[in-house]
N, C-alpha and C positions, 0 to 999 in steps of 0.2 A: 418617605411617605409625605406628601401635601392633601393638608387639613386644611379646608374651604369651613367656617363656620357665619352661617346666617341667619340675624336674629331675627327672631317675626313674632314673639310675647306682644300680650294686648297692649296698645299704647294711644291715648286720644292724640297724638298726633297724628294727621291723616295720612301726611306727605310724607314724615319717615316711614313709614308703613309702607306706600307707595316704592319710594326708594329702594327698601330690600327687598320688596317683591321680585324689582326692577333686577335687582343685583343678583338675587339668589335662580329669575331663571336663565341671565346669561350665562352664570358658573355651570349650572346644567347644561347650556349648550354648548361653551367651552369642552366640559368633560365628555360629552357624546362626541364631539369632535375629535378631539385628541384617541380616545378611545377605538375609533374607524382608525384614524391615520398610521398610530404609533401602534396599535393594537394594547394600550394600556388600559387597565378596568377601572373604571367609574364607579365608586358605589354610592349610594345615595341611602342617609340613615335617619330616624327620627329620635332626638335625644330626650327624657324622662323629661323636659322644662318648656319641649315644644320646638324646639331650636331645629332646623334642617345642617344635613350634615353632608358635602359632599368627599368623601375620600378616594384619593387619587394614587393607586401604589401603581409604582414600576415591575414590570412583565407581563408575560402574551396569555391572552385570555386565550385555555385550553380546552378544548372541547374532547373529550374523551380522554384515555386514557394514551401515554405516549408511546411509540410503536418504538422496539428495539430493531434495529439492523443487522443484521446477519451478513457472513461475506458470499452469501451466493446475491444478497444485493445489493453488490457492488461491482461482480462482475459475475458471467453464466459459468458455473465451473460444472456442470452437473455433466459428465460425458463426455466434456473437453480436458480438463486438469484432473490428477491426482495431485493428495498433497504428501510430501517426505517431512513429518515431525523431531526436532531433539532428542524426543523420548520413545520410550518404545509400548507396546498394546498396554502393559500395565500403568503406564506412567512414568518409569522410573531411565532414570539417566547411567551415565557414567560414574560418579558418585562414589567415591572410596575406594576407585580403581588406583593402584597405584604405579603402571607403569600402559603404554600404550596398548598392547598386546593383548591387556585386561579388559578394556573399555567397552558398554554398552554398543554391540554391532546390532542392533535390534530395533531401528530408527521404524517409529510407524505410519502405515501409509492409509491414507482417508483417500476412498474414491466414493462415496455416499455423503453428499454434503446438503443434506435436508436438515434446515434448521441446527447443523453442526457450530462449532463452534471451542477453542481450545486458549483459556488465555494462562499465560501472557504469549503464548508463542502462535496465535490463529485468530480474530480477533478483528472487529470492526469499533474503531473511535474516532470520532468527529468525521464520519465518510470518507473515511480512509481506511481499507484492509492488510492491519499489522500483520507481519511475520517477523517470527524472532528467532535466533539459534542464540544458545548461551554455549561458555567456554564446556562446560559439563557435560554438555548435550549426548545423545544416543547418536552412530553416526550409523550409513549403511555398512554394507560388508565390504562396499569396495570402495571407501575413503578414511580416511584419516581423522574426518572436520564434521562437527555437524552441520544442522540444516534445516530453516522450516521452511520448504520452497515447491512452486509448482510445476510439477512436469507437465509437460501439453503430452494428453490424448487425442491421436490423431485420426480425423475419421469421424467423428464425434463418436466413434464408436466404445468409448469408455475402455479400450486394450492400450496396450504400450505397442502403436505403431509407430514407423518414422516413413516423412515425407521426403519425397525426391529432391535432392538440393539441386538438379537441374530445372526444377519447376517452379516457380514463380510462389512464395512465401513473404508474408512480411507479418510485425509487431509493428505497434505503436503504445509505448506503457508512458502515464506523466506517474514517477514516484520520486520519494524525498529517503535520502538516510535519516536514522534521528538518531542512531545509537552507532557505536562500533566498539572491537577490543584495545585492549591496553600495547599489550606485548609486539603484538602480530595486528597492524590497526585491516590486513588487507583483506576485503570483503566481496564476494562475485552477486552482481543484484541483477544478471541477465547474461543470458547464452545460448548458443546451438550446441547442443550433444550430438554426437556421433555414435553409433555403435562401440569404438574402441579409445577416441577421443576428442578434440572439443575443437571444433571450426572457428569458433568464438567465444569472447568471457568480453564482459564488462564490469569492471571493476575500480573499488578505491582504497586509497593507501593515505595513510596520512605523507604530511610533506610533500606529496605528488599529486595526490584530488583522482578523478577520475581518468583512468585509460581504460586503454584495448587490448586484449592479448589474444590473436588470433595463430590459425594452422600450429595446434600445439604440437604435432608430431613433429615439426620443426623447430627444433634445440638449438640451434647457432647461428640466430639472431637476437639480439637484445630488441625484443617487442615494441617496449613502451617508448626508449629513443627511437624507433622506428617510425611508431604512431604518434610520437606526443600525448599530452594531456592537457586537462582543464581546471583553472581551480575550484576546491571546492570548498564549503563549510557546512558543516551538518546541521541538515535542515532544510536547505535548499533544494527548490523542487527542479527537476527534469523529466527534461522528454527527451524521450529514446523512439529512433526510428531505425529497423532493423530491415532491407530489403534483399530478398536472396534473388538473382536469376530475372531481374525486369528486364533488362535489355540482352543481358549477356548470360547464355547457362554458366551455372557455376560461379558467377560471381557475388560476392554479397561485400553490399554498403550499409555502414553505421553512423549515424549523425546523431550526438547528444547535444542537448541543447541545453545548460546551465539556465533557467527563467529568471532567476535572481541577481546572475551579473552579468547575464549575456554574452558569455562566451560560449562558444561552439567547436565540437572538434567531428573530424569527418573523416572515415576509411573506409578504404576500399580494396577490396583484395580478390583476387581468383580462391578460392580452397583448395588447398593439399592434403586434408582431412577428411574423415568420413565416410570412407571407402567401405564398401561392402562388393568382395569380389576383386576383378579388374578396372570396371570400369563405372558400375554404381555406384551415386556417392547417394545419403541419405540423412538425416537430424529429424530434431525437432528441440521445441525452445521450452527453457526453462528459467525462473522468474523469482525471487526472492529473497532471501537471507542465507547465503552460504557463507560461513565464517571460517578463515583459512587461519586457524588456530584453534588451541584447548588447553585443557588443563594441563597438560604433562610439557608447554612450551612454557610455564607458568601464570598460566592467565588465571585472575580467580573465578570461582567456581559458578559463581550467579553473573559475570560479565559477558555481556552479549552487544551480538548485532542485530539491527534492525530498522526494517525496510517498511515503509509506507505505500500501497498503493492508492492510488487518486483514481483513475480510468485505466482501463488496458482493450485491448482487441488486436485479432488477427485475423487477417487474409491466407488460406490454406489452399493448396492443392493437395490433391492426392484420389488416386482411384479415376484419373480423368474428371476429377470434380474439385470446381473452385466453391467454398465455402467462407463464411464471415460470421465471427461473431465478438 
């Protein structure tokens, strides 16, 4: 705080009088000054002796009250995304299960995101929409790992549809890790799901940073020497660009871009994945904290992953309609 004190008590001198006139209104136009510029408040007080007082404190003059953020504003999920929680409808996790077989299969899913909001694991801080899975967490029926991440609804139709991987698709997400586990550090923060399994994962490991691991139904090749990787250190933001099917059906390219130390790693591949049938292939993407570990690999019970998002949007086909949001 800067305290401006100006005296102005009766005084037969004319010309000091004069003087702090002089001074006391340039302090005033100093403080309206700085007040416009910096947005710092000025206040101006009259002390019991007659003395003018002008006090200058640091921070933003507020005019109403301050508006909380919610994660539908940050990005539209209302129709487009469900979300898969650590926990399940009650809240409760995994939690003094003692072997895997026991563990919370009852992971819960938000497709009503009015004003929703679920912390620590759903959550908007500093303009960023946190998800987090801890080692404890509740998982689905058909994994092992939990999860606080969003599935794309496809269609905007608010269902679990999936889009033609021969039709033209893409993501663009900027997110940062901030957290990861101990045991098992490996974590999927974006992917295309299949019906039966996964065309793509993007993921990090400590000692490796981020790779690729795509056509999982393909077992006998080692992925990540395949693809390579980037390094990384938590915290560091990227951008992810996810394109299926622009030049070529069935092909899809991933370019992650490290903003922090400007490395970039870039794949491309045809899919052998995602078949529905003989000859449909079909996804859709999903975005957030999937942590490839738990309590029973021994991770403690409150350690978690956790993903940051900044911006996200996609370009969708499906139904003979291209959409954007």
């Amino acid at each position: 705080m800067l305290i401006i004190t100006m005296a102005t008590n009766n005084t037969n001198n004319t010309k000091l009088k004069r003087a702090f006139y002089i001074i006391g209104i340039s302090c005033l136009i100093v403080g309206v000054i700085v007040s416009i510029v910096f947005g710092i408040k000025a206040i101006i007080k009259n002390t019991e002796d007659g003395d003018n007082i002008i006090v200058v404190t640091n921070g933003p003059i507020v005019n109403g009250p301050i508006v909380k953020k919610l994660p539908t504003d940050i990005i539209p999920l209302s129709n487009n995304w469900k979300l898969f929680l650590p926990v399940d409808a009650s809240g409760n996790d995994s939690t003094g299960a003692s072997a895997l077989d026991e563990r919370n299969k009852g992971s819960h899913t938000i497709r009503d995101f009015s004003d929703y909001e679920n912390k620590p694991f759903f959550y908007v801080d500093n303009d960023e929409l946190v998800l987090k899975a801890h080692a404890a967490g509740a998982t689905t029926t058909g994994s092992n790992y939990p999860r606080s991440e969003l599935r794309q609804l496809v269609g905007g139709t608010g269902k679990d549809y999936y889009w033609p991987i021969d039709k033209l698709q893409k993501l663009r997400v900027n997110l940062r890790l901030t957290e990861v586990l101990n045991i098992k550090s490996d974590i999927t923060v974006t992917q295309i799901k299949g019906h039966s399994d996964q065309p793509l994962a993007i993921r990090y490991r400590k000692g490796t940073g981020i790779y690729v691991e795509y056509n999982e139904s393909d077992r006998n090749i080692d992925k990540i020497s395949k693809t390579g990787s980037i390094p990384y250190n938590i915290g560091e933001q990227l951008l992810i660009t996810i394109d299926v099917s622009v030049n070529t059906p069935g092909v899809i390219s991933c370019t992650i871009n490290n903003l922090d130390n400007n490395q970039t790693l870039f794949v491309e591949f045809d899919t052998k994945d995602a078949y529905i049938g003989n000859t449909e292939r079909e996804g859709y993407f999903q975005i957030g904290a999937y942590v490839l570990s738990n309590i029973f690999l021994g991770e403690l019970p409150t350690a978690g992953g956790e993903v940051r998002i900044k911006n996200l949007s996609i370009t969708e086909t499906y139904d003979n309609r291209v959409r954007q949001f």
